[in-house]
C-alpha positions as CSV (number, residue, x, y, z in Angstrom):
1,X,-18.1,59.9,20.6
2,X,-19.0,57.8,23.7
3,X,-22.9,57.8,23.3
4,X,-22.6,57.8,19.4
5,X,-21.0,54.3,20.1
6,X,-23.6,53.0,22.3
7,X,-26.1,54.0,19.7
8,X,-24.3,51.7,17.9
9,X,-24.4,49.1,19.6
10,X,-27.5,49.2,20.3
11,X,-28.4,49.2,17.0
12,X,-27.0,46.0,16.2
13,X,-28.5,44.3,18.9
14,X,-32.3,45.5,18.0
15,X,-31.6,44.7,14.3
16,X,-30.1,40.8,15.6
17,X,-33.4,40.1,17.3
18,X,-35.4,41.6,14.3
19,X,-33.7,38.7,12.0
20,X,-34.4,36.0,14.6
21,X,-37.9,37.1,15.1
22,X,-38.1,36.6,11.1
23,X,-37.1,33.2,10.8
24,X,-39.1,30.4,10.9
25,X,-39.6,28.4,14.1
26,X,-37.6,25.1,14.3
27,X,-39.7,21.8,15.0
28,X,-37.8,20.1,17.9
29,X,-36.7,16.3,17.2
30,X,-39.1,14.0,18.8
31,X,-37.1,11.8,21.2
32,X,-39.5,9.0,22.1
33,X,-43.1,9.4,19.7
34,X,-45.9,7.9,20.7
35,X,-46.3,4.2,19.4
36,X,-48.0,3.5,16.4
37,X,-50.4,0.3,15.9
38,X,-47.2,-2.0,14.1
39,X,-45.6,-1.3,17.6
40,X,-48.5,-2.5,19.0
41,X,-48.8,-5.8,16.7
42,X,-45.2,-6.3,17.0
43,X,-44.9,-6.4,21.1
44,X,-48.1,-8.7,20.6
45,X,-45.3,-11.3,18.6
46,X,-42.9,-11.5,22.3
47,X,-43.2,-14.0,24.7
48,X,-45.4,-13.2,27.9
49,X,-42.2,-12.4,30.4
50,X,-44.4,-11.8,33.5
51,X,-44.6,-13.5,36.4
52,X,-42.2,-15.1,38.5
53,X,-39.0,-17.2,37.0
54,X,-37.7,-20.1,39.5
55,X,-35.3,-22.1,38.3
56,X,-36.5,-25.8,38.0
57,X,-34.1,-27.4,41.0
58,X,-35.1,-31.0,40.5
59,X,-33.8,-30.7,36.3
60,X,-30.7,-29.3,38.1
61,X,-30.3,-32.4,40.6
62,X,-30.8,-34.6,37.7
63,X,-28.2,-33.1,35.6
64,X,-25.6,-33.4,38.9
65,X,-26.0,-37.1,38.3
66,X,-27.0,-38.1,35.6
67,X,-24.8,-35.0,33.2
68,X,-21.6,-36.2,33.9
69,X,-18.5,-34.0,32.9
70,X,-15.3,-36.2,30.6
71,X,-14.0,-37.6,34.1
72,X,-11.0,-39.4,33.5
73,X,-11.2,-43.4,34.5
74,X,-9.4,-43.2,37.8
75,X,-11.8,-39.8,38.2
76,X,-15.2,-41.5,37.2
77,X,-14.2,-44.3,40.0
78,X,-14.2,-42.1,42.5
79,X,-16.6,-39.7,41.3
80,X,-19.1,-42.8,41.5
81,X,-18.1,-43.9,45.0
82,X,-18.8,-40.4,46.0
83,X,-22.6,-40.6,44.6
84,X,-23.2,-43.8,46.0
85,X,-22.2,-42.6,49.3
86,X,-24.0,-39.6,49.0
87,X,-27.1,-41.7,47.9
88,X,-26.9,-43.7,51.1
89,X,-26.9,-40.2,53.2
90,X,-23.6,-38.8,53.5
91,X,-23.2,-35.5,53.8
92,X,-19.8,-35.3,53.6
93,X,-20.1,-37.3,50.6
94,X,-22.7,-34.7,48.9
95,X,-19.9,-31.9,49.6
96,X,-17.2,-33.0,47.8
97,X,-20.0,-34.0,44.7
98,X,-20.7,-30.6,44.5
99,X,-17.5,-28.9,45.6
100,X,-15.7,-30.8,42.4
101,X,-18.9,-30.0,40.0
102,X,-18.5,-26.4,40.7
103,X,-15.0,-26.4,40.6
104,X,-15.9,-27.8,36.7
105,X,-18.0,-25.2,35.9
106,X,-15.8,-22.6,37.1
107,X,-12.7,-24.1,34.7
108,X,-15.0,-24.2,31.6
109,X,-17.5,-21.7,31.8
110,X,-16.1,-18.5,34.1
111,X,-12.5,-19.3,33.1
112,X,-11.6,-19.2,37.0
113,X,-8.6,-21.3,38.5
114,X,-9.6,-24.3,40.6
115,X,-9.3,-23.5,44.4
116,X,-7.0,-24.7,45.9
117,X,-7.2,-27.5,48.4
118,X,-6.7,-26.7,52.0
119,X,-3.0,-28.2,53.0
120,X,0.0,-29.3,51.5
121,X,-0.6,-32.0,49.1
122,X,3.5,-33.0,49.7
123,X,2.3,-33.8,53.4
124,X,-0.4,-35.8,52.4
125,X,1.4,-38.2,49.9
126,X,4.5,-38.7,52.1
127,X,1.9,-39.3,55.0
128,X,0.0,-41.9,53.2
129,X,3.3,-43.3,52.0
130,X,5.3,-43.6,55.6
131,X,2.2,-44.7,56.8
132,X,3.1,-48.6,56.4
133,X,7.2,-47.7,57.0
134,X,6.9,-46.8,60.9
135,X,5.3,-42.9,60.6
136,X,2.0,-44.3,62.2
137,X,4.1,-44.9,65.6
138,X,6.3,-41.9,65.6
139,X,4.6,-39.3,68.4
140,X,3.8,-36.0,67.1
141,X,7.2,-34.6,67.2
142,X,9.3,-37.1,65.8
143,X,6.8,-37.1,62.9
144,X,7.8,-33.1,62.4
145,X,11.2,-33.9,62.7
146,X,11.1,-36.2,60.0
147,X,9.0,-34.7,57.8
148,X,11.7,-31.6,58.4
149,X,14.4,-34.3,57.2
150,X,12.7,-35.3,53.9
151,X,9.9,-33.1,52.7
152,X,10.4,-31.0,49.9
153,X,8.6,-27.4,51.0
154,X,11.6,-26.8,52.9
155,X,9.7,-25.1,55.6
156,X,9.6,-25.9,59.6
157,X,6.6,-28.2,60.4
158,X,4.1,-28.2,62.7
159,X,3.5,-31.2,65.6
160,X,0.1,-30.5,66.2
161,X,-0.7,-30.1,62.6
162,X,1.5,-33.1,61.3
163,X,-0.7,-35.2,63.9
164,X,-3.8,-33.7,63.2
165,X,-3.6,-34.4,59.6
166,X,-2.4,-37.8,60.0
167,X,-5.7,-38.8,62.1
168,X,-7.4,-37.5,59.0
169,X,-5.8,-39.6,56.4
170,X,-6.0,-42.7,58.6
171,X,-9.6,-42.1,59.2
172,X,-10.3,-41.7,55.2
173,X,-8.1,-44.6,54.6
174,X,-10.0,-46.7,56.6
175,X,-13.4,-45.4,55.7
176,X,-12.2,-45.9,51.6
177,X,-11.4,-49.4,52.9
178,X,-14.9,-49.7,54.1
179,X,-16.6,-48.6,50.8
180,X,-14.6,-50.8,48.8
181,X,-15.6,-54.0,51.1
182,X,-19.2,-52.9,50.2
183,X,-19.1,-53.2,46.4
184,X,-17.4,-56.5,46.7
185,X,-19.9,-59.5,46.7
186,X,-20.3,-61.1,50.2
187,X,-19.2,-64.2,49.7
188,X,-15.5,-63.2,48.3
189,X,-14.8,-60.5,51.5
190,X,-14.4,-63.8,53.9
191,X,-12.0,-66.6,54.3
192,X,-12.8,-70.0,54.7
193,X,-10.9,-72.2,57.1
194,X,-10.4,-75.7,57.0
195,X,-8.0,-78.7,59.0
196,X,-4.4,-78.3,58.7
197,X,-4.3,-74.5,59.1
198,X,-5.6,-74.3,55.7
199,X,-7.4,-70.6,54.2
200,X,-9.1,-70.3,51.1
201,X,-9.3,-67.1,50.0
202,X,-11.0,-65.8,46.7
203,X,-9.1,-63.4,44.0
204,X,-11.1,-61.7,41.6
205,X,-10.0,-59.4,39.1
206,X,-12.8,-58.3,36.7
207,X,-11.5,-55.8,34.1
208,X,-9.0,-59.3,33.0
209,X,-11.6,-61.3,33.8
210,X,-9.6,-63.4,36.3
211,X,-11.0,-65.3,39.0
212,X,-9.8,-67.9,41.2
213,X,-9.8,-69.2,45.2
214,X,-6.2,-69.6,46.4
215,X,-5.2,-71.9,49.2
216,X,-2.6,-71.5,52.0
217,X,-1.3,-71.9,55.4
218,X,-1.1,-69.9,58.0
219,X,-1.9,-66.8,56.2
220,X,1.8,-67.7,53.8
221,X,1.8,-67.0,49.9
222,X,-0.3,-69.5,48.0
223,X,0.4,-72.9,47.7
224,X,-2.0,-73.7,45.3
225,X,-5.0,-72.2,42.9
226,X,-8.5,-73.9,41.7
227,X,-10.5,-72.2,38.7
228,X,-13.8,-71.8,37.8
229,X,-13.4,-75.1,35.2
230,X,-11.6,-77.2,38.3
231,X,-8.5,-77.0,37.5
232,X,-6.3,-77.1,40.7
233,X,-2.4,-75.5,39.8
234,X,-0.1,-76.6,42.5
235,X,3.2,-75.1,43.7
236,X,6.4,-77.8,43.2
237,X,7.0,-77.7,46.9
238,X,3.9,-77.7,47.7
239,X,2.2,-80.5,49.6
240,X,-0.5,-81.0,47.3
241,X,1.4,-81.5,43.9
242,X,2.5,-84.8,45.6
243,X,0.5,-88.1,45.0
244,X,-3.3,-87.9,46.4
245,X,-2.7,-83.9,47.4
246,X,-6.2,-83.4,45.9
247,X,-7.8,-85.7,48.2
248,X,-6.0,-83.7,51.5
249,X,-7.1,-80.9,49.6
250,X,-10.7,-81.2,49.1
251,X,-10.8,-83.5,52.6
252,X,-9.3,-80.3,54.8
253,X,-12.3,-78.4,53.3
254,X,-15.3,-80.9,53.4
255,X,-16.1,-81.1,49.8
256,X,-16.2,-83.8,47.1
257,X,-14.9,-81.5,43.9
258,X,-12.9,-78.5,43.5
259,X,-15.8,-76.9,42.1
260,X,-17.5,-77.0,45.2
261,X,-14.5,-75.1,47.3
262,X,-14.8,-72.5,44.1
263,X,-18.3,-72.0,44.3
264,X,-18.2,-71.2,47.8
265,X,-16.7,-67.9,46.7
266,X,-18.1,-67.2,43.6
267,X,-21.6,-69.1,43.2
């Protein structure tokens, strides 16, 4: 029974192979065939992408400048402070330009949060507020413990930082000070000082389109105004709104006219 079963078997196998062997050979799929003359013509049709790409650096230096993102007013007044420093050489200027135009790019484009500025912003607004009320005097520690008194983040404050941060703010408030003395005509940063203790002083606001050189005394609130036409507008208890007040006036200051003391300012 055993070997009649392995005849069997065996049987089977030699008539399986016998079928295969029968059938017709299948062609194998061709994968990648050889290109054909339209491949040819149509790779002729691309661009030549060979060679070296650079990017062209001086479009992108333009386009820093010149490709300005939707600044806001108050934005696009600093933002241009910031290239006219960075014009006349400052480094530190050129940072921040291109710190805030990749911070831009990030926001539209990558859909990435702005990062975050190094400090507490709180610190910096109460700092530049108490600056004028009496925090400019307080030594390092007093300045912590009143910043622990009235600053919202609740948390303990730091001497040495509180101090170190207040330099800084002074130091940029003073240098902003500076860059707005430079775009303001030469002529209107000075005061001019006559007899009597008198000061004229010019006041010059564009965007109303206001201008006119006000006189006082020993550095007091105005006691009277002259404008571009000569018109002089004098306070009632001022000196000059009584009977020949003009001629003290324009005598304190060596001129003839009122137009003359304006146009000392604004020629």
């Amino acid at each position: 029974m055993r070997y009649r079963l392995r005849a069997m078997l065996l049987a089977s196998l030699a008539l399986a192979t016998l079928v295969r062997a029968a059938e017709p050979a299948k062609e194998k799929p061709v994968v990648n065939p050889p290109p054909a003359a339209k491949d040819w013509a149509d790779l002729a049709k691309l661009p030549d992408w060979s060679g070296v790409w650079n990017p062209k650096i001086t479009d992108q230096d333009a386009q820093a400048r010149t490709n300005m993102p939707p600044w806001t007013p108050k934005a696009a007044a600093l933002v241009a402070y910031q290239l006219a420093e960075e014009k006349a050489g400052s480094l530190e200027a050129h940072d921040k330009v291109q710190r805030v135009r990749d911070d831009f790019w990030r926001a539209v484009h990558a859909r990435q949060s702005v990062e975050p500025f190094k400090g507490n912003p709180d610190h910096c607004e109460l700092l530049e507020l108490g600056l004028n009320l009496g925090l400019k005097a307080l030594t390092a520690e007093e300045l912590a413990d009143c910043l622990d008194e009235v600053c919202p983040c609740g948390e303990s404050h730091d001497a040495d930082a509180l101090k170190k941060l207040r330099t800084r703010i002074c130091e940029r408030l003073d240098a902003a000070h500076v860059g707005n003395l430079r775009t303001i005509p030469r002529r209107q940063r000075f005061a001019i000082y006559g007899a009597h203790g008198l000061t004229a002083k010019s006041y010059n606001w564009e965007a109303k389109g206001i201008r006119h050189v006000e006189i006082s005394r020993d550095g007091e609130r105005p006691e009277c105004l002259i404008y571009p036409n000569g018109d002089v507008i004098a306070a009632d208890a001022s000196r000059f709104y009584q009977p020949g007040g003009l001629d003290r006036l324009l005598e304190a200051f060596g001129v003839e006219t009122p137009e003359q003391l304006f146009s000392m300012f604004f020629p």
